[in-house]
C-alpha positions in Angstrom: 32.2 50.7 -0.4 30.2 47.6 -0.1 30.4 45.8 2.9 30.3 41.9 1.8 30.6 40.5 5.0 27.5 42.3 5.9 25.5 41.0 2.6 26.5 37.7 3.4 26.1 37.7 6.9 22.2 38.9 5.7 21.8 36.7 2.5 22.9 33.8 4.0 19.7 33.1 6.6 17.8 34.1 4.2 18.7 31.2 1.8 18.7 29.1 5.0 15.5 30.0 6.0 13.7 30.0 2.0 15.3 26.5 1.7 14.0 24.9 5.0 10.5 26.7 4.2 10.6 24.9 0.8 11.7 21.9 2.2 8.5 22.1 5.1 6.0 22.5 2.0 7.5 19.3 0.2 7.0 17.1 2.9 4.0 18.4 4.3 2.3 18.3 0.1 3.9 14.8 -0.4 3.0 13.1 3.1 -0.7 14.2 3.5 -3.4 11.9 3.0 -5.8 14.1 0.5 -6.4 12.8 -2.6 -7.6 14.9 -5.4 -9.1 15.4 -9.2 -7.5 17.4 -11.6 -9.2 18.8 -14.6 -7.2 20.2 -17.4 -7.9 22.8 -19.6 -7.1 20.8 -22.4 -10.1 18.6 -20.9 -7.9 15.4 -19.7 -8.0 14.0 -15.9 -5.6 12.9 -13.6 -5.4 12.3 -9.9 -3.1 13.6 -7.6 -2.5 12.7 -3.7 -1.9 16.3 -2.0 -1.5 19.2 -3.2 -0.2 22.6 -2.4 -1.0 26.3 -4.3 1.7 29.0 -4.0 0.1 32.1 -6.9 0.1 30.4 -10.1 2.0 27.1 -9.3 0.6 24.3 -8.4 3.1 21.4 -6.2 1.2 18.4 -5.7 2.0 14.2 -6.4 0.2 13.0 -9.4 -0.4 9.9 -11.7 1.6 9.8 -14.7 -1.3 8.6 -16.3 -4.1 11.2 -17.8 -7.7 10.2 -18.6 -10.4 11.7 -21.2 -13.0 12.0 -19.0 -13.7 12.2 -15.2 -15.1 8.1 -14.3 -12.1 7.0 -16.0 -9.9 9.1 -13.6 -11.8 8.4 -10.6 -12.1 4.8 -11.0 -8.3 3.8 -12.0 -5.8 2.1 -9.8 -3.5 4.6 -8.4 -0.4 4.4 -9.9 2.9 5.4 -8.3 3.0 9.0 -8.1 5.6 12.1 -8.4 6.4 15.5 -6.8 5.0 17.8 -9.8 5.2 21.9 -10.6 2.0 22.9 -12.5 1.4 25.9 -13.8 -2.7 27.0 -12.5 -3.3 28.4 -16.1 -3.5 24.4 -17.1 -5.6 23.7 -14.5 -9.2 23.9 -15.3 -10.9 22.7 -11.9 -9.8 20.2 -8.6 -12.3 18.2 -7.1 -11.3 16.9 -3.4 -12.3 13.0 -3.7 -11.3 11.7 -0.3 -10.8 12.7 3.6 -8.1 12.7 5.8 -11.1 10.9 8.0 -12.4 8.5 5.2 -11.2 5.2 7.8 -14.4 2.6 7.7 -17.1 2.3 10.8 -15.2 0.0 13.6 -16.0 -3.8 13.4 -20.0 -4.0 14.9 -20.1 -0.3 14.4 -23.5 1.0 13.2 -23.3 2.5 9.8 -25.7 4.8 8.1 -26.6 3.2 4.7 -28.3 5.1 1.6 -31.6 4.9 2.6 -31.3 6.8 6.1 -29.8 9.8 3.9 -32.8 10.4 2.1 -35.5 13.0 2.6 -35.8 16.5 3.2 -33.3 18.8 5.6 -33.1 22.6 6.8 -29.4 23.2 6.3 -26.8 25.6 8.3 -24.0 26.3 6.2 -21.7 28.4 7.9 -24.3 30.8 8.9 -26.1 30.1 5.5 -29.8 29.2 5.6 -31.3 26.8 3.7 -33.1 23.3 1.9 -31.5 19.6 1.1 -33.4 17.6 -0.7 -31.7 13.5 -1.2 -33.4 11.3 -3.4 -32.9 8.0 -4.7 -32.6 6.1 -8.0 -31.1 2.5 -8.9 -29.2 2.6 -5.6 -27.7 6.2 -6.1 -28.3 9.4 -4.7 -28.7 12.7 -6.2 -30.1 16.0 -4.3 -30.5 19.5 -5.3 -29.9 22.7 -2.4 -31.7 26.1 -2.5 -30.2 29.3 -0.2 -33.4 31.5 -0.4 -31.2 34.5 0.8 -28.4 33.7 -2.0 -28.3 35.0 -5.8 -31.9 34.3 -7.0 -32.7 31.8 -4.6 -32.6 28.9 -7.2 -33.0 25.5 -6.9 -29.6 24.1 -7.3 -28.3 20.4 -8.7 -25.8 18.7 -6.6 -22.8 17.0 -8.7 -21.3 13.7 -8.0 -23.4 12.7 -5.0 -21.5 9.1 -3.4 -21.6 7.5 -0.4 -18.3 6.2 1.0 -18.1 3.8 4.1 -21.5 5.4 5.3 -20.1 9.3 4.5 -21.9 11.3 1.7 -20.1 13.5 -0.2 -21.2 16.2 -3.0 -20.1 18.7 -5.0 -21.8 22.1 -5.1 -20.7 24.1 -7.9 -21.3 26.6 -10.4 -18.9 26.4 -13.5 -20.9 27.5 -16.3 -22.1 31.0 -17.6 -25.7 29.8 -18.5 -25.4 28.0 -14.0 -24.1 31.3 -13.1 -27.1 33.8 -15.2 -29.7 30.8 -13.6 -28.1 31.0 -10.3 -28.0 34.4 -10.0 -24.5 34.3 -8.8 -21.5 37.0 -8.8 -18.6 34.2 -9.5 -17.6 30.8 -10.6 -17.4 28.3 -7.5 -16.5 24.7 -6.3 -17.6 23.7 -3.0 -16.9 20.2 -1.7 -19.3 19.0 1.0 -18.7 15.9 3.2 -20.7 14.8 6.0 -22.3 11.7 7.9 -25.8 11.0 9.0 -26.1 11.2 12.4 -29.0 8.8 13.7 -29.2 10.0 17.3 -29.9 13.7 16.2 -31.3 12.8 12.6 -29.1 14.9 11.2 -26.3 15.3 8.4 -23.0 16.8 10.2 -19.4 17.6 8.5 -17.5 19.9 6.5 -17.4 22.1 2.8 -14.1 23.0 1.3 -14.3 26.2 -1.0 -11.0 27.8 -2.0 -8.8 25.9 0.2 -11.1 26.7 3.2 -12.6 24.0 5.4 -16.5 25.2 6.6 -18.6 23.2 9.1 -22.2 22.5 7.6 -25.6 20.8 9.3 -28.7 19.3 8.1 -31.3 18.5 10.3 -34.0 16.0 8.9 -37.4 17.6 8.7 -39.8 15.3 10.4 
């Protein structure tokens, strides 16, 4: 005979504890300060402020607005946004485009400016040798990184190279088959790389996200 009592008494903190877990990821997804760009596979953008991945759903708050292509997206107005389930097979890529540490230089504060990023660096990426290169053009930057001990050893082009409130950031990525066969590569990969140039110890310092994963990174400038 089935014990109900038992069931319940067993059920019920289960329920309990499933709804105050769901309840934790809501508020943590819709109060944290990450803001993010979504690529669908259907080739539209939007932006979304936090998100979180639980197997093939993705929670996070986005615009209601969706964008043909990725400037559009970036360089809207944020518009109110809304706790959203997507399914991950619509998602074609997410591109973190702000820090939870993206506050401006204090008032007086010394801040570095675009030309003290450029030149050429010896890089430590999480135990990962290898070569920055920052150049300059009409008052952007753009870079390319080689890992001598990685794939083929290529020369690789960084992606969407910005400096905000003196930080750099970049995207490191390889998203195509004829990148991955150049490469040399195993996989498809987005890494995020944000950092600061650090005048005392001329030197990039800061941190690469890659599959939800938060890596310290260092370039030192080669004098």
């Amino acid at each position: 005979m089935i014990d109900k009592k038992r069931i319940r008494a067993i059920l019920i903190p289960l329920l309990i504890g499933l709804l105050l877990l769901v309840a934790v990821i809501v508020i943590l997804t819709a109060s944290s300060t990450y803001d993010v760009l979504v690529k669908e596979t259907d080739g539209g953008f939007y932006r979304a402020h936090a998100l979180f991945v639980a197997g093939n759903v993705l929670l996070c708050s986005r615009d209601s607005l969706t964008f043909t292509s990725r400037n559009d997206a970036f360089q809207s107005k944020e518009e109110s946004k809304n706790l959203t389930l997507i399914s991950m097979k619509q998602v074609q890529f997410i591109e973190v485009i702000s820090r939870p540490d993206d506050s401006g230089p204090a008032l007086g504060a010394w801040q570095p400016s675009l030309k003290d990023y450029i030149g050429d660096y010896t890089v430590n990426a999480a135990g990962n040798h290898g070569y920055l290169s920052l150049r300059a053009s009409g008052g952007y930057l753009y870079g390319t990184v080689r890992f001598p001990d990685w794939g083929r050893g290529a020369t690789e082009y960084l992606k969407y190279v910005r400096l905000i409130n003196g930080k750099i950031y970049f995207t490191r990525s390889v998203t195509t088959p004829q990148e991955l066969k150049r490469i040399g590569g195993n996989a498809y990969f987005i890494q995020q790389y944000s950092g600061e140039y650090l005048r005392s110890g001329n030197l990039i310092r800061g941190f690469y996200i890659i599959q939800g994963s938060r890596k310290t990174w260092e370039a030192e400038k080669n004098r």
